[in-house]
C-alpha positions as CSV (number, residue, x, y, z in Angstrom):
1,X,303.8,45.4,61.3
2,X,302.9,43.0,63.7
3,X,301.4,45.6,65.6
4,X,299.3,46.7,63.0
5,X,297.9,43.4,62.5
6,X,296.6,43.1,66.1
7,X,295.6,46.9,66.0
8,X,292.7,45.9,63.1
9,X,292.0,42.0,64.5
10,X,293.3,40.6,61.6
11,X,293.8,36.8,61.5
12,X,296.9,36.6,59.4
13,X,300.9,35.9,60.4
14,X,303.4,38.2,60.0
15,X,306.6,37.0,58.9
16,X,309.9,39.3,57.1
17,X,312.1,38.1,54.4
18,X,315.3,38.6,54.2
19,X,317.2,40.3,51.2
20,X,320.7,40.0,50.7
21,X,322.4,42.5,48.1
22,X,325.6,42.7,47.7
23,X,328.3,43.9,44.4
24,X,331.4,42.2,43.3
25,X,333.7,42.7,40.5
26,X,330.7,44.9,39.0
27,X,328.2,42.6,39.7
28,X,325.4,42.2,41.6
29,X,324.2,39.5,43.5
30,X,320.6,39.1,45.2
31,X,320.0,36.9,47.6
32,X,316.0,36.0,48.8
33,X,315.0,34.3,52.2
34,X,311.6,34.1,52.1
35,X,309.8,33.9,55.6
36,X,313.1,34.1,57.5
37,X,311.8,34.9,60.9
38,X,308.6,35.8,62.2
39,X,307.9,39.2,63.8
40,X,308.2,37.9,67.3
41,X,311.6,36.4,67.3
């Protein structure tokens, strides 16, 4: 991605989430990081 961004000069940042899914007794149970890490680290 964070190629892509420098490929077409764009002037944004590029950060990932993270999502956490896991299942328990049947269940399931979604985590959401939002911006956990940039592309660089």
């Amino acid at each position: 991605m964070d190629y892509y961004i420098m490929e077409n000069k764009l002037q944004v940042e590029v950060r990932f989430d993270v999502i956490e899914c896991l299942i328990q007794q049947n269940q399931w149970i979604i985590t959401h990081i939002p911006n956990a890490f940039y592309s660089w680290e």
